[in-house]
OpenMM code with the backbone's topology and positions (N, CA, C; nanometers):
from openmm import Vec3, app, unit

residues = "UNK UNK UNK UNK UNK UNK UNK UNK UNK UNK UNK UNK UNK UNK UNK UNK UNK UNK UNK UNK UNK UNK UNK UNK UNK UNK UNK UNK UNK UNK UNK UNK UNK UNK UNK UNK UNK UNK UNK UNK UNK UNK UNK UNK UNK UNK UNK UNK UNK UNK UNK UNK UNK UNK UNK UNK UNK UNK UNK UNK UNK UNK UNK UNK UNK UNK UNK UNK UNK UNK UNK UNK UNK UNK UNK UNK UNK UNK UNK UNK UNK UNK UNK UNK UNK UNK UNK UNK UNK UNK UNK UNK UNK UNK UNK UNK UNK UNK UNK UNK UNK UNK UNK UNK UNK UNK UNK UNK UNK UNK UNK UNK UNK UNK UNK UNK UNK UNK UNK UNK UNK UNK UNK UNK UNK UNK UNK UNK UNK UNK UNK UNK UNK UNK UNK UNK UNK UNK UNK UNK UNK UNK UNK UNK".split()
positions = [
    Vec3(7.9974, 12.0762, 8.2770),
    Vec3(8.0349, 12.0695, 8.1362),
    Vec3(7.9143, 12.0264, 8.0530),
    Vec3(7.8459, 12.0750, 7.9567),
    Vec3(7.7839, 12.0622, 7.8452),
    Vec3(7.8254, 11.9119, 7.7718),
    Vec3(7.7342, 11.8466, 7.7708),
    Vec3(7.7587, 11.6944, 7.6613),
    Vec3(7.7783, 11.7400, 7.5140),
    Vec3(7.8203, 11.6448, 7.4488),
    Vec3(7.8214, 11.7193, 7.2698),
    Vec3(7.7123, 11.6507, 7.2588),
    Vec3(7.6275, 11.6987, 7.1584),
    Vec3(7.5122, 11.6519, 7.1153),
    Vec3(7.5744, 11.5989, 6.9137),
    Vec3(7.4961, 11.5689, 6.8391),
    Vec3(7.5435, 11.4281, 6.7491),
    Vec3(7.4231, 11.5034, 6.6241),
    Vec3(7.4519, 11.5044, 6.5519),
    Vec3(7.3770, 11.4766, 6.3743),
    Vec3(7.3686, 11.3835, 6.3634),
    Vec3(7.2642, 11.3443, 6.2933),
    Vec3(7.2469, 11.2014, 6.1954),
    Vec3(7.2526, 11.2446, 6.0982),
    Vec3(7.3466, 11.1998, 6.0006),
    Vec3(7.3477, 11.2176, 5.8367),
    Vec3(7.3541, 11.1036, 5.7431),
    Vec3(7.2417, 11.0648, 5.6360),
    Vec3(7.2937, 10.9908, 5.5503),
    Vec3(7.3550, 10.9980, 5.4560),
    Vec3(7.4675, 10.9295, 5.4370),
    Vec3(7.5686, 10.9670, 5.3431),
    Vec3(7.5467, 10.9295, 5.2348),
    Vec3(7.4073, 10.8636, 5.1635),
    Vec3(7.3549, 10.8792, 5.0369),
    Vec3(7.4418, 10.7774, 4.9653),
    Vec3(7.5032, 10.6457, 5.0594),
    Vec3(7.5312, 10.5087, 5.0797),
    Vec3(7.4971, 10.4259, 5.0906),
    Vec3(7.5258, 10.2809, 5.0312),
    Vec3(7.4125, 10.1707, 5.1194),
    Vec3(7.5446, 10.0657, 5.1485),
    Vec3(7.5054, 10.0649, 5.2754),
    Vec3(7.5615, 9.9200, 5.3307),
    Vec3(7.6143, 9.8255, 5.1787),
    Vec3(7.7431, 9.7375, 5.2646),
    Vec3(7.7838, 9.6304, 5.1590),
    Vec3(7.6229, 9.5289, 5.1561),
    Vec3(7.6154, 9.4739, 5.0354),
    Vec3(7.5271, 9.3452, 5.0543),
    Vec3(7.3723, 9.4042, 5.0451),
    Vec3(7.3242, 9.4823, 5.0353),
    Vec3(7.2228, 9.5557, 5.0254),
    Vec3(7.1587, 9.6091, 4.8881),
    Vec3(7.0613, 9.5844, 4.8715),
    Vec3(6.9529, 9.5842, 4.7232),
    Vec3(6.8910, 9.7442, 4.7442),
    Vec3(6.9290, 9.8730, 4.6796),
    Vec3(6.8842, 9.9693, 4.6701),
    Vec3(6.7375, 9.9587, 4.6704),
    Vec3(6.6622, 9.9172, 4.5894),
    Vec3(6.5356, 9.9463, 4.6027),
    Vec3(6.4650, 9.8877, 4.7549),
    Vec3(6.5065, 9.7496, 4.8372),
    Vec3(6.4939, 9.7083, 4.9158),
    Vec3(6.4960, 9.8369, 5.0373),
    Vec3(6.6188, 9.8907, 5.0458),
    Vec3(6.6766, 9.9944, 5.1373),
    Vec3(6.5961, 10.1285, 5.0775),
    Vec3(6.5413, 10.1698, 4.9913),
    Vec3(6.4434, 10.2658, 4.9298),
    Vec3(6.3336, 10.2593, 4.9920),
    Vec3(6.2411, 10.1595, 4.9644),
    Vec3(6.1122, 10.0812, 5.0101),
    Vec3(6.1149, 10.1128, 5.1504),
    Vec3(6.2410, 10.0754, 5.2728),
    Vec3(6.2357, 10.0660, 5.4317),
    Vec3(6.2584, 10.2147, 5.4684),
    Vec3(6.3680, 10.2642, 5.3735),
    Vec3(6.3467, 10.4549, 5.4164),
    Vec3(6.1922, 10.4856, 5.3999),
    Vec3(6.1093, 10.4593, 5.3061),
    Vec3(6.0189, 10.5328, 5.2726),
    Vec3(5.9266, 10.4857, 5.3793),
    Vec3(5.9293, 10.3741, 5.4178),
    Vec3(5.8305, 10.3259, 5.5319),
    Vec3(5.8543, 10.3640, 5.6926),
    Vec3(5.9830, 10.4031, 5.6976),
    Vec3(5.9776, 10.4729, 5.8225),
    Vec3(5.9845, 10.6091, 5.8305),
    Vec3(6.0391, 10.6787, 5.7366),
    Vec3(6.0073, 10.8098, 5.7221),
    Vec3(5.8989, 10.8195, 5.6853),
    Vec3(5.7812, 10.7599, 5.6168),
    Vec3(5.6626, 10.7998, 5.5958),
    Vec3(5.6501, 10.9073, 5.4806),
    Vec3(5.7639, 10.8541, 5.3757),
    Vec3(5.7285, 10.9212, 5.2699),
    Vec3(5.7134, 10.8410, 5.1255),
    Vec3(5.7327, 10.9077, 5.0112),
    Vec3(5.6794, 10.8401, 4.9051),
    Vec3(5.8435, 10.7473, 4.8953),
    Vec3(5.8340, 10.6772, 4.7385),
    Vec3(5.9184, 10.6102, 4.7351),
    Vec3(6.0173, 10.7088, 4.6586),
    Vec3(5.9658, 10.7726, 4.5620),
    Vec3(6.0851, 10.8646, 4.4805),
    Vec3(6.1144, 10.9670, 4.5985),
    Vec3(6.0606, 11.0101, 4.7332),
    Vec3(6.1443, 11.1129, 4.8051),
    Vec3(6.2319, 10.9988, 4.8448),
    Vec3(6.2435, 10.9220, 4.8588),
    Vec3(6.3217, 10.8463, 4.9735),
    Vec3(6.4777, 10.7769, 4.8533),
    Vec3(6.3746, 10.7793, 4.7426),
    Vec3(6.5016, 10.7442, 4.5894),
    Vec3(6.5930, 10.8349, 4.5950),
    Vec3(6.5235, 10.9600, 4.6639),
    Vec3(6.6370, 11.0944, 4.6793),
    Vec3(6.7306, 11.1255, 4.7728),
    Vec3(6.7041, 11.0099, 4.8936),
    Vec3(6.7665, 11.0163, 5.0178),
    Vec3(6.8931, 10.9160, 4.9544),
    Vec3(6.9352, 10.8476, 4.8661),
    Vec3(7.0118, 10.7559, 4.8206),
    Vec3(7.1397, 10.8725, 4.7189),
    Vec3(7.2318, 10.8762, 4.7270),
    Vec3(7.2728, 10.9321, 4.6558),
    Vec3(7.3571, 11.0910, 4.6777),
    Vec3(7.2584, 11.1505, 4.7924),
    Vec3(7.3181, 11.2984, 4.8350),
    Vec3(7.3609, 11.2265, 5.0053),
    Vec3(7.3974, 11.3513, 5.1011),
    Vec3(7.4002, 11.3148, 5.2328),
    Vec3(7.2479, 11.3903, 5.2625),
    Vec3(7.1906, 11.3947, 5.3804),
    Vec3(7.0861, 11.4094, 5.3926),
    Vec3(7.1053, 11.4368, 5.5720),
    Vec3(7.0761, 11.5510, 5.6039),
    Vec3(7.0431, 11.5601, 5.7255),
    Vec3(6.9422, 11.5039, 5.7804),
    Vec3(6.9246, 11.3692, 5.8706),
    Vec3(6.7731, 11.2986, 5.9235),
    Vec3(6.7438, 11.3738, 6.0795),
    Vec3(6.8677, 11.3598, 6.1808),
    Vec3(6.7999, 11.4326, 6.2896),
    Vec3(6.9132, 11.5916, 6.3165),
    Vec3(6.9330, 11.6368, 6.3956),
    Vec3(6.9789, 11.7233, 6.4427),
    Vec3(6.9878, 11.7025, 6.6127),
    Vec3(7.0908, 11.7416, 6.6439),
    Vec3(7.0665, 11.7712, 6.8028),
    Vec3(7.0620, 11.6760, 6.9010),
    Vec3(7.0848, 11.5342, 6.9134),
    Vec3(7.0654, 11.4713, 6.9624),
    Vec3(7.1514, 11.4355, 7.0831),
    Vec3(7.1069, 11.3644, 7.1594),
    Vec3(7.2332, 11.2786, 7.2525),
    Vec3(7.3385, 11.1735, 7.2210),
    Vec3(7.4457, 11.1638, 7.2802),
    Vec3(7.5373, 11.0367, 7.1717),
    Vec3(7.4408, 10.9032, 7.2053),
    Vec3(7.3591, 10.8874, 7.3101),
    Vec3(7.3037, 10.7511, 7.3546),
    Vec3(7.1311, 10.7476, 7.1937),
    Vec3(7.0877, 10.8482, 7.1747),
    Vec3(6.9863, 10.8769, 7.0710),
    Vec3(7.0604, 10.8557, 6.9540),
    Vec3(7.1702, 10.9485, 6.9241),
    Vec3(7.2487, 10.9037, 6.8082),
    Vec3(7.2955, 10.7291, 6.7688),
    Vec3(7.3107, 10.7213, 6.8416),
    Vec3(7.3463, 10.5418, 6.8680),
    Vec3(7.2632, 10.4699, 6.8541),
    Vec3(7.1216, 10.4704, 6.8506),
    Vec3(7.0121, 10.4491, 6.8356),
    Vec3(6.9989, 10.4240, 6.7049),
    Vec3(6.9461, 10.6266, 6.6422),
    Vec3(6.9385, 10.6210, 6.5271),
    Vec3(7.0370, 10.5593, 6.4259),
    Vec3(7.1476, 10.5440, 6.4773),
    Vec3(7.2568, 10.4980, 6.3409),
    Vec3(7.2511, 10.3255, 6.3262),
    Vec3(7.2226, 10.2323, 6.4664),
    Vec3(7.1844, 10.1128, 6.4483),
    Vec3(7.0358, 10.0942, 6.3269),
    Vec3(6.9635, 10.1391, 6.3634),
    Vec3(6.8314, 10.1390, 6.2727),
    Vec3(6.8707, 10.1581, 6.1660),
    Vec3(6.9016, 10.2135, 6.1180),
    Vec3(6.9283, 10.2820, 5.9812),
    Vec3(7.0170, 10.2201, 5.9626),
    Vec3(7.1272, 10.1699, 5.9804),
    Vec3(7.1983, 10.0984, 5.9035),
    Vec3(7.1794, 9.9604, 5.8749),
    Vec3(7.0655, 9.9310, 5.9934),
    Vec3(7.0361, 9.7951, 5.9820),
    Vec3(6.9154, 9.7927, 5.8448),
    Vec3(6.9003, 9.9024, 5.8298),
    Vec3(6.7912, 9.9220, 5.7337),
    Vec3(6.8868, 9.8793, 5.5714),
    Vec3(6.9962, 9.8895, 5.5868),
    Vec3(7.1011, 9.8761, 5.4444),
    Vec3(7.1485, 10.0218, 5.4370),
    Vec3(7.1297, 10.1452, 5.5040),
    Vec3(7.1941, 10.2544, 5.4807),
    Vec3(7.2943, 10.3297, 5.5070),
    Vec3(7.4277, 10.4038, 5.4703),
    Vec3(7.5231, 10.4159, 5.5626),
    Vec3(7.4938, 10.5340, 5.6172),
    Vec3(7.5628, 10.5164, 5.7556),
    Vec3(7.5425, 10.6556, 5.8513),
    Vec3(7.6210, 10.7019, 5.9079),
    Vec3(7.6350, 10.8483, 5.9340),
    Vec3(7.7732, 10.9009, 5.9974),
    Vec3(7.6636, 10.9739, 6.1315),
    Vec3(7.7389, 11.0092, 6.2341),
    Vec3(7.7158, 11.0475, 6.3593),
    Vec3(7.7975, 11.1658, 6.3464),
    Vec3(7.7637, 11.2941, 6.3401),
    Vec3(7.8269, 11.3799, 6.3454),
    Vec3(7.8697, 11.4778, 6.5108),
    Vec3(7.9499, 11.4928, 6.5402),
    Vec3(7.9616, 11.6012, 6.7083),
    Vec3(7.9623, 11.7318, 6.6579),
    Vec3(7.8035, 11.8174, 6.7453),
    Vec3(7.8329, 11.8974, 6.7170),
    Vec3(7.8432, 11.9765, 6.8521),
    Vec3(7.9661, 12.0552, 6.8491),
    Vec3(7.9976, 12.1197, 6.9565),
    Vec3(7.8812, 12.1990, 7.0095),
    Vec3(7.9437, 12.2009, 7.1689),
    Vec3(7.7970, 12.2720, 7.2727),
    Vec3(7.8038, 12.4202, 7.2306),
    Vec3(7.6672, 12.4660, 7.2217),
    Vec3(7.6609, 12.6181, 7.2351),
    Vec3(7.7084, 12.6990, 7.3576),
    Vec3(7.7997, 12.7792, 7.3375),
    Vec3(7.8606, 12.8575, 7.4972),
    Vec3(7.7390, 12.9456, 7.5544),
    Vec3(7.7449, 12.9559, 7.7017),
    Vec3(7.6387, 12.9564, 7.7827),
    Vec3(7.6995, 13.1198, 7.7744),
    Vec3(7.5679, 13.1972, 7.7532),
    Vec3(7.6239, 13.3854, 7.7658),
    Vec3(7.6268, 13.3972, 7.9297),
    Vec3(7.6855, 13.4775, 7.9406),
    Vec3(7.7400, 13.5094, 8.0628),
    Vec3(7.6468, 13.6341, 8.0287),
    Vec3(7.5694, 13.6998, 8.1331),
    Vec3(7.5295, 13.8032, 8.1701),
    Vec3(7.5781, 13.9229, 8.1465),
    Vec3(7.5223, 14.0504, 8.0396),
    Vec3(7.6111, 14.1486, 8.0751),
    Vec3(7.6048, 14.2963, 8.1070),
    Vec3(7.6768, 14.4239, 8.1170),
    Vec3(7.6302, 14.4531, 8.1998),
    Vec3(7.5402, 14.6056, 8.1069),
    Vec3(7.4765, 14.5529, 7.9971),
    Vec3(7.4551, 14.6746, 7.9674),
    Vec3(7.2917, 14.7067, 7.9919),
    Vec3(7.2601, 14.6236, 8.1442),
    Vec3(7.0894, 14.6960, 8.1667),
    Vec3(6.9827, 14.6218, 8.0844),
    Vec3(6.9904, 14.5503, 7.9593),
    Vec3(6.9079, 14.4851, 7.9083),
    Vec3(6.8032, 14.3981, 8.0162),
    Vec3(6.7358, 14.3572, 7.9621),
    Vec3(6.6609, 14.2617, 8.0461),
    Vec3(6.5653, 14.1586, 7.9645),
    Vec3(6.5468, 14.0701, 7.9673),
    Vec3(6.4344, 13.9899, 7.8787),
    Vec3(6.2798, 14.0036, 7.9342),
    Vec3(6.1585, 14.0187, 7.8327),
    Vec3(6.0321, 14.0402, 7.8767),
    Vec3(6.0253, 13.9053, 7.8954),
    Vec3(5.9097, 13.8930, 8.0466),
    Vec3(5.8976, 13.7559, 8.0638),
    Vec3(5.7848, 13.7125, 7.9540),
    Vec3(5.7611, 13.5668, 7.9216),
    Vec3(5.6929, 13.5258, 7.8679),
    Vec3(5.5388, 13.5663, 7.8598),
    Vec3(5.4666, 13.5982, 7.6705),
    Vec3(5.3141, 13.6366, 7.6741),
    Vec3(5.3327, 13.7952, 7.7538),
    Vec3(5.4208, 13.8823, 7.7544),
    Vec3(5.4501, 13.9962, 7.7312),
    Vec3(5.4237, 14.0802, 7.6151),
    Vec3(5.2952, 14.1769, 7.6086),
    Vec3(5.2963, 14.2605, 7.4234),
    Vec3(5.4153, 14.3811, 7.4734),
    Vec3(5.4809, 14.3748, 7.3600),
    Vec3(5.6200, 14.4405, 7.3384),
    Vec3(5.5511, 14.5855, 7.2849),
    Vec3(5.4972, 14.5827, 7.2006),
    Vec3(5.4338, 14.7010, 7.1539),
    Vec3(5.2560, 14.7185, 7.1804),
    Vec3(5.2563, 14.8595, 7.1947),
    Vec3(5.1139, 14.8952, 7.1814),
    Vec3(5.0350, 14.8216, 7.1119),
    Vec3(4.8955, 14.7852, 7.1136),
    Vec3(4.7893, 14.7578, 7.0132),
    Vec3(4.7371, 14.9076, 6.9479),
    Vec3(4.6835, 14.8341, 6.8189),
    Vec3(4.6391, 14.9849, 6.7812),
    Vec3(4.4848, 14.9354, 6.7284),
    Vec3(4.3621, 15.0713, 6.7661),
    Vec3(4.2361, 14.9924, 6.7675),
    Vec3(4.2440, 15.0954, 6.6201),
    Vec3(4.1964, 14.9630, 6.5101),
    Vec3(4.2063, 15.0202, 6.3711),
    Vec3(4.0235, 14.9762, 6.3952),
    Vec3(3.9985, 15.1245, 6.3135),
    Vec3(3.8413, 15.1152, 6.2973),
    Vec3(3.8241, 15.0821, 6.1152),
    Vec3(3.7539, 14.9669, 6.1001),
    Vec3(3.7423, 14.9170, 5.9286),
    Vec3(3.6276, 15.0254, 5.8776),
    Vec3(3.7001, 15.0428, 5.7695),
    Vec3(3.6228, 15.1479, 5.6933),
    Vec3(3.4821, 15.0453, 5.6423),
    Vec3(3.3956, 15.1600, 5.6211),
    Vec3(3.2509, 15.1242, 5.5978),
    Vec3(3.2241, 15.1733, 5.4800),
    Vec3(3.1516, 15.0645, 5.4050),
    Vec3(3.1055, 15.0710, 5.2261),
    Vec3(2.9491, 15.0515, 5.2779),
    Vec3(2.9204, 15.1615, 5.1953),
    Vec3(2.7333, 15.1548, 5.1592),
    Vec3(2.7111, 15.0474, 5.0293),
    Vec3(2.6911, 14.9093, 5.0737),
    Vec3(2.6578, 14.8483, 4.9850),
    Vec3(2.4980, 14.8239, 4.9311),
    Vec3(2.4390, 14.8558, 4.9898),
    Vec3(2.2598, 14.8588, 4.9895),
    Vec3(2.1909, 14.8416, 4.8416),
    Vec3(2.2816, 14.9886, 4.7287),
    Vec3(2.2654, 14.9366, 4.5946),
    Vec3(2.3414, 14.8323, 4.4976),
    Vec3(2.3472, 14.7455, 4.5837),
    Vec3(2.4288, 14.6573, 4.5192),
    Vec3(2.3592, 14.5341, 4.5198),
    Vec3(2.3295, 14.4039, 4.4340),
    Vec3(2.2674, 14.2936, 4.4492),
    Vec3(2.3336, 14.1093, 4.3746),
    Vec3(2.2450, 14.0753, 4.4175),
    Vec3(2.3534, 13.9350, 4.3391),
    Vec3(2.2414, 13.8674, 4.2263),
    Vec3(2.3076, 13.8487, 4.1022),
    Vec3(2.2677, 13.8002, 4.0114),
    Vec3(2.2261, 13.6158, 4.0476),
    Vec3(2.1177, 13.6076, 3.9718),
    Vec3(2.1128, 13.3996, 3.9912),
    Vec3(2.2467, 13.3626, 3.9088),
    Vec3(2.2447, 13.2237, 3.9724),
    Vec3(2.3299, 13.1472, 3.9076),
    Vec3(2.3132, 13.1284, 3.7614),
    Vec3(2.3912, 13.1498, 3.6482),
    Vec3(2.3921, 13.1046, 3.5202),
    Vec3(2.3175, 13.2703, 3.4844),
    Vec3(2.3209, 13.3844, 3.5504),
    Vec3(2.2972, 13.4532, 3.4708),
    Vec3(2.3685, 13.5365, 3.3865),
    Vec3(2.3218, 13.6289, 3.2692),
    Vec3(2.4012, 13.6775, 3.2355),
    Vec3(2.4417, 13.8266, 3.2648),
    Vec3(2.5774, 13.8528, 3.2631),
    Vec3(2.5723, 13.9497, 3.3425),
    Vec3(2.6488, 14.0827, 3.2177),
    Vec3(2.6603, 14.0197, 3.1144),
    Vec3(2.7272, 14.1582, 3.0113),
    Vec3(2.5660, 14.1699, 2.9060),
    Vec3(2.5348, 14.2979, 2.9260),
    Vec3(2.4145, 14.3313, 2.8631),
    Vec3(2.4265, 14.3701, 2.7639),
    Vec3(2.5549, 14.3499, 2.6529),
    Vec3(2.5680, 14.4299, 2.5294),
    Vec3(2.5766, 14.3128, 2.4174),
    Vec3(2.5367, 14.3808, 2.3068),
    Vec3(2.4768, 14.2682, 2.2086),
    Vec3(2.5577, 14.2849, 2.1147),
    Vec3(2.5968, 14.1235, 2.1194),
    Vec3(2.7665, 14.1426, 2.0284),
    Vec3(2.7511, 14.1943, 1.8230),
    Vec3(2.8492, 14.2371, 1.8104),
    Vec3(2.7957, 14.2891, 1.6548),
    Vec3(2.7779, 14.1969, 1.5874),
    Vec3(2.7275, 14.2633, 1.4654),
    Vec3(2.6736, 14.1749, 1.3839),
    Vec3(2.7983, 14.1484, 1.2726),
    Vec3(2.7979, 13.9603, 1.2605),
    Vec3(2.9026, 13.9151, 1.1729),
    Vec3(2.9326, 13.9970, 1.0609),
    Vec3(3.0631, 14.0234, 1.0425),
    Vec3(3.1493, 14.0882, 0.9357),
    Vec3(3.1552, 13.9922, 0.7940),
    Vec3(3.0588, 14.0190, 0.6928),
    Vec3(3.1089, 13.9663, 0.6008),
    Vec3(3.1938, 14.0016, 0.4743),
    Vec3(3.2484, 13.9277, 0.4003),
    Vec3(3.3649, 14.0068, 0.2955),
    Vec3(3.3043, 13.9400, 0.1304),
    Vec3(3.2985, 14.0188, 0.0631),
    Vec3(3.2708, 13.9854, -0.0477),
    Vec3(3.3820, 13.9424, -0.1208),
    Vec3(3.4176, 13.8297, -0.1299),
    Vec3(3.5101, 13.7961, -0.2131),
    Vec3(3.4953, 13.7224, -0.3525),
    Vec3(3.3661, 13.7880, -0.3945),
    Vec3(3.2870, 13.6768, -0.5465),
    Vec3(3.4641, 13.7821, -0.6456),
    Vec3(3.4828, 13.8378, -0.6831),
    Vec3(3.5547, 13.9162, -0.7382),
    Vec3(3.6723, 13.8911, -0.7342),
    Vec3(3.7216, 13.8307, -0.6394),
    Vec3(3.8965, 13.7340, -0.6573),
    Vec3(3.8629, 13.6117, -0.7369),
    Vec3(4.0379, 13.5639, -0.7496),
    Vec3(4.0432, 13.4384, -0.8399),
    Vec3(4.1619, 13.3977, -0.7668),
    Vec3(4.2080, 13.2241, -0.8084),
    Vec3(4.2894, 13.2239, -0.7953),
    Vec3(4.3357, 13.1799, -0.9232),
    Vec3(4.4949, 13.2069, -0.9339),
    Vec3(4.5528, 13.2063, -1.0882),
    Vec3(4.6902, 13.0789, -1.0623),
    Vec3(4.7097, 13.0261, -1.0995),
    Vec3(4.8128, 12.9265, -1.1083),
    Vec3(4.9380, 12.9924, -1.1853),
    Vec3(5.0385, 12.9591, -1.0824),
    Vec3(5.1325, 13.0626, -1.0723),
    Vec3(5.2401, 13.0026, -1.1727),
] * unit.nanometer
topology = app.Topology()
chain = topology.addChain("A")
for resn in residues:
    res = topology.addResidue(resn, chain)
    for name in ("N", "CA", "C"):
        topology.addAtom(name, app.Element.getBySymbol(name[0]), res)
């Protein structure tokens, strides 16, 4: 028989008696993250492990709650073992290429007339026009 294996979830709870930022501060120091990711672990549920054993689960949920956080232990049922069947398949053993390689030859550029400018040079050779001016001696303005 297959064991059930266990989730850790935080239920985005804190223990009775417990100072949020206190319990913020100790998530962030054992998860090894900042303090506003861990401000975020407060409030939602939060998947922490997956997959575990009930003796690992038991583990993780002492810690963590001793940390001020609440925790649920979730069972998650065993995956059913496939039974063999009979339609000829077979699995490639491991580091098996499934498909052909294909030898791609990289196309070739004649770069020869081509060169590199110095640093800071300039590289647009056209000489910008010459300023547009407007004669405006011939307006007024009139008070309306």
């Amino acid at each position: 028989m297959i064991p059930f294996l266990f989730d850790i979830v935080l239920t985005g709870q804190l223990r009775p008696g417990h100072d949020p930022l206190t319990v913020q501060a100790a998530l962030a120091r054992l998860f090894k993250i900042s303090l506003v990711q861990s401000e975020a672990l407060l409030g939602v549920r939060t998947l922490v492990k997956k997959g575990v054993t009930e003796a690992s689960a038991e583990q993780y949920q002492k810690a963590l709650e001793a940390l001020g956080a609440e925790v649920e232990r979730v069972k998650v049922p065993p995956t059913p073992e496939v039974a063999p069947s009979d339609t000829g398949l077979t699995l490639a053993p491991p580091g098996v290429m499934l498909i052909e390689s294909i030898d791609v030859i990289p196309p070739v550029f004649d770069l020869s007339q081509l060169s590199l400018a110095p640093p800071g040079a300039l590289l647009d050779e056209r000489v910008p026009p010459p300023p547009c001016f407007i004669d405006t001696s011939a307006l007024s303005l009139v008070d309306l």
